[in-house]
DRENPA-3360 file (N, C-alpha, C; in nm, 2 decimals, always signed):
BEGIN
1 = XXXXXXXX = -0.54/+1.61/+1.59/-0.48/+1.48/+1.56/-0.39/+1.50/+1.43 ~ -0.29/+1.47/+1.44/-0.18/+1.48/+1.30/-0.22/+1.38/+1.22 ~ -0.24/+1.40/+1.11/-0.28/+1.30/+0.98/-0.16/+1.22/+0.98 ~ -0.17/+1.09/+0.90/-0.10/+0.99/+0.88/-0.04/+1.06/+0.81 ~ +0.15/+0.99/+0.80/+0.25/+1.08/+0.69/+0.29/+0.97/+0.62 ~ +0.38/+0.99/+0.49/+0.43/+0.91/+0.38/+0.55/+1.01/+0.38 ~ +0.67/+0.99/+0.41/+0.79/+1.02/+0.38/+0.78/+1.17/+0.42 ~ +0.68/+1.19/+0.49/+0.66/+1.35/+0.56/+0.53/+1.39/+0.47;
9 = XXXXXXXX = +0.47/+1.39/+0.39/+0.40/+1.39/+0.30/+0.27/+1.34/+0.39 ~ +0.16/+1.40/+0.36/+0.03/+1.39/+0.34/-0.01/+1.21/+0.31 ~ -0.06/+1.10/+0.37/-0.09/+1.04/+0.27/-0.13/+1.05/+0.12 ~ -0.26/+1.13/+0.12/-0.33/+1.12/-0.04/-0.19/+1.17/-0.14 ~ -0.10/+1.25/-0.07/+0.01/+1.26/-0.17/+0.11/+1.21/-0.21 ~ +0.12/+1.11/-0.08/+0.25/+1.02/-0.08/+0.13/+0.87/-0.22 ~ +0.02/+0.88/-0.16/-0.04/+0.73/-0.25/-0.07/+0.80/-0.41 ~ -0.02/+0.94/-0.42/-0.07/+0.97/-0.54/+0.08/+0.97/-0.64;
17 = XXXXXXXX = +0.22/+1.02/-0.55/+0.34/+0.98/-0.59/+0.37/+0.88/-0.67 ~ +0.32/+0.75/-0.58/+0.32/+0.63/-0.58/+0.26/+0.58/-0.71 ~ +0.13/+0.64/-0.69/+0.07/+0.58/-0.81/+0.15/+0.61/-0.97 ~ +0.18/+0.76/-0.94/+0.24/+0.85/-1.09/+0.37/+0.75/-1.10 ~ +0.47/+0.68/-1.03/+0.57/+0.62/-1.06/+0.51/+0.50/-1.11 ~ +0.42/+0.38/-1.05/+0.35/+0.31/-1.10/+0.31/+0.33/-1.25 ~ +0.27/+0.41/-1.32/+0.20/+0.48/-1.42/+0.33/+0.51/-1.51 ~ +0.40/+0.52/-1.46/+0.56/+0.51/-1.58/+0.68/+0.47/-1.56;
25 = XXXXXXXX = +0.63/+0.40/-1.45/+0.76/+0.25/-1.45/+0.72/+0.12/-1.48 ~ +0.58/+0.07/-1.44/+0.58/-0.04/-1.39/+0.50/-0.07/-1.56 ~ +0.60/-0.21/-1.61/+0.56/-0.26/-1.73/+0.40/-0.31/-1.76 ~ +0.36/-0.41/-1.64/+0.29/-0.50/-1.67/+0.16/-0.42/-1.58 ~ +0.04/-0.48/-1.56/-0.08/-0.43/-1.45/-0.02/-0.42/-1.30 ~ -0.11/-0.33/-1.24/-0.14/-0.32/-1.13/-0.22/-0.25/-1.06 ~ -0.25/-0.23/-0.94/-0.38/-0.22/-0.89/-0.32/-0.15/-0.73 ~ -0.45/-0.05/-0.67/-0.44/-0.05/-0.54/-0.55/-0.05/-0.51;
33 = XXXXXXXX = -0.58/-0.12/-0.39/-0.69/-0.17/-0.31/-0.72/-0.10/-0.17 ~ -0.83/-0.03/-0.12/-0.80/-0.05/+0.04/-0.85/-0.14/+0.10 ~ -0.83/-0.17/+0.23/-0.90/-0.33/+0.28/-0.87/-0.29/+0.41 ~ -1.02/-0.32/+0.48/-1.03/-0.36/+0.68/-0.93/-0.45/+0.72 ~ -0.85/-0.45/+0.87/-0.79/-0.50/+0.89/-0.82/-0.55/+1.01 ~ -0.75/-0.63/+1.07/-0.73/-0.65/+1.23/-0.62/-0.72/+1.26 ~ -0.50/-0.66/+1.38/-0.43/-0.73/+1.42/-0.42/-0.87/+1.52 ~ -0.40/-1.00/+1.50/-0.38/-1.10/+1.58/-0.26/-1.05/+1.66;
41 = XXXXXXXX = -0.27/-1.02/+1.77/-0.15/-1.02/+1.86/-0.11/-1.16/+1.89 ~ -0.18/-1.23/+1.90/-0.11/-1.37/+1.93/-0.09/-1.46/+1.85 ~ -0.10/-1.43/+1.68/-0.04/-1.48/+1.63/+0.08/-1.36/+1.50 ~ +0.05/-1.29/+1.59/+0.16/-1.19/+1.52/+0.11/-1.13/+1.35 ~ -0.02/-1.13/+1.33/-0.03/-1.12/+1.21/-0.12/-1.06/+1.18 ~ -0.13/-1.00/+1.04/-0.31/-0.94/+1.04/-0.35/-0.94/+0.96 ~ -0.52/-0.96/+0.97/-0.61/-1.02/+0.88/-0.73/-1.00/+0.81 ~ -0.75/-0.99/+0.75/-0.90/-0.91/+0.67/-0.99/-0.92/+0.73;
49 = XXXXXXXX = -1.08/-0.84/+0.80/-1.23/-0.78/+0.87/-1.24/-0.68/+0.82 ~ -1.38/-0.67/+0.70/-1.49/-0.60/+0.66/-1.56/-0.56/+0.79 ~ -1.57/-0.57/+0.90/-1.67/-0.54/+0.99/-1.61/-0.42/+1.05 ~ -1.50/-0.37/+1.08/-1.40/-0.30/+1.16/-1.31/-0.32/+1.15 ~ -1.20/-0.24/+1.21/-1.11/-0.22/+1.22/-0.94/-0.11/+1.18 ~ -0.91/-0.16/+1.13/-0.77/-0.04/+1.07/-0.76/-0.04/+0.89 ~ -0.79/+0.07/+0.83/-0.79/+0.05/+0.71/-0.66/+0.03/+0.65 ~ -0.58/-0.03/+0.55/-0.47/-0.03/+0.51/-0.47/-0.03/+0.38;
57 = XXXXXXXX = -0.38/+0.07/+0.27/-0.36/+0.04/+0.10/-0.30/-0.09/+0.08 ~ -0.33/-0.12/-0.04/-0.23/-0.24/-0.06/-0.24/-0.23/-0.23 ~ -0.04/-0.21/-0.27/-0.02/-0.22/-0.43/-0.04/-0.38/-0.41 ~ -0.09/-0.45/-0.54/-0.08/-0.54/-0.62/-0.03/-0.55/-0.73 ~ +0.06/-0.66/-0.80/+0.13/-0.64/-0.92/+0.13/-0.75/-0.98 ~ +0.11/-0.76/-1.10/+0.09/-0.88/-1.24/+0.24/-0.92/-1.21 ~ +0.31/-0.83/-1.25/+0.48/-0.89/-1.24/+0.53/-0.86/-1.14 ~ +0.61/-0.97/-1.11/+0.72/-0.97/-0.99/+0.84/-0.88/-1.00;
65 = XXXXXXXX = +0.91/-0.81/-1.10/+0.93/-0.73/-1.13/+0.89/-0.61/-1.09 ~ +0.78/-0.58/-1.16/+0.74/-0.45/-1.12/+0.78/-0.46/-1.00 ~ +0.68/-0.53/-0.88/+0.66/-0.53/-0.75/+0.83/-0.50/-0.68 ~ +0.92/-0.58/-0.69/+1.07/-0.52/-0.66/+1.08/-0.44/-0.67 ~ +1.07/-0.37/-0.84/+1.11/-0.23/-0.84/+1.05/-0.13/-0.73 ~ +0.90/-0.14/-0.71/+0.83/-0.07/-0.62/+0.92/-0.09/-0.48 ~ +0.95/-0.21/-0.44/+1.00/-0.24/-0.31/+1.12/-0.13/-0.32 ~ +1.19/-0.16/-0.38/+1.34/-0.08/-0.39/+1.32/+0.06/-0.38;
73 = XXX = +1.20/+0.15/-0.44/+1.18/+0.28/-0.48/+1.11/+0.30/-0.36 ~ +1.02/+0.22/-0.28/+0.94/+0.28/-0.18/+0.94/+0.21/-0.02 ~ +1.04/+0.15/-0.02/+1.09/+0.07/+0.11/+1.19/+0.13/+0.16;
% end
């Protein structure tokens, strides 16, 4: 099974990138979290389950700011 990739990259390396840019760009706090998921196919959307499901990271950011910059650098 081929591990999940980040820009060709390894996850743990692509979230470790991430984090080092975080760590000397981003002014104000921030945080990463992982969190259980599950997709609603019928309402198109997906939703937190601790019981199962698909794990996903998630950055959080004090400033709105930061968070752009992040979007711009890793979107």
């Amino acid at each position: 099974i081929e591990p999940f990739k980040v820009n060709g990259k390894h996850w743990e390396e692509g979230l470790n990138e991430a984090r080092k840019w975080c760590d000397k760009n981003c002014k104000h706090y921030w945080r990463t979290d992982f969190h259980r998921v599950y997709r609603n196919t019928f309402l198109d959307e997906w939703r937190l389950n601790e019981l199962g499901g698909h794990n996903i990271l998630v950055f959080a950011f004090e400033s709105e700011k930061d968070y752009v910059w992040f979007r711009l650098k890793w979107s």
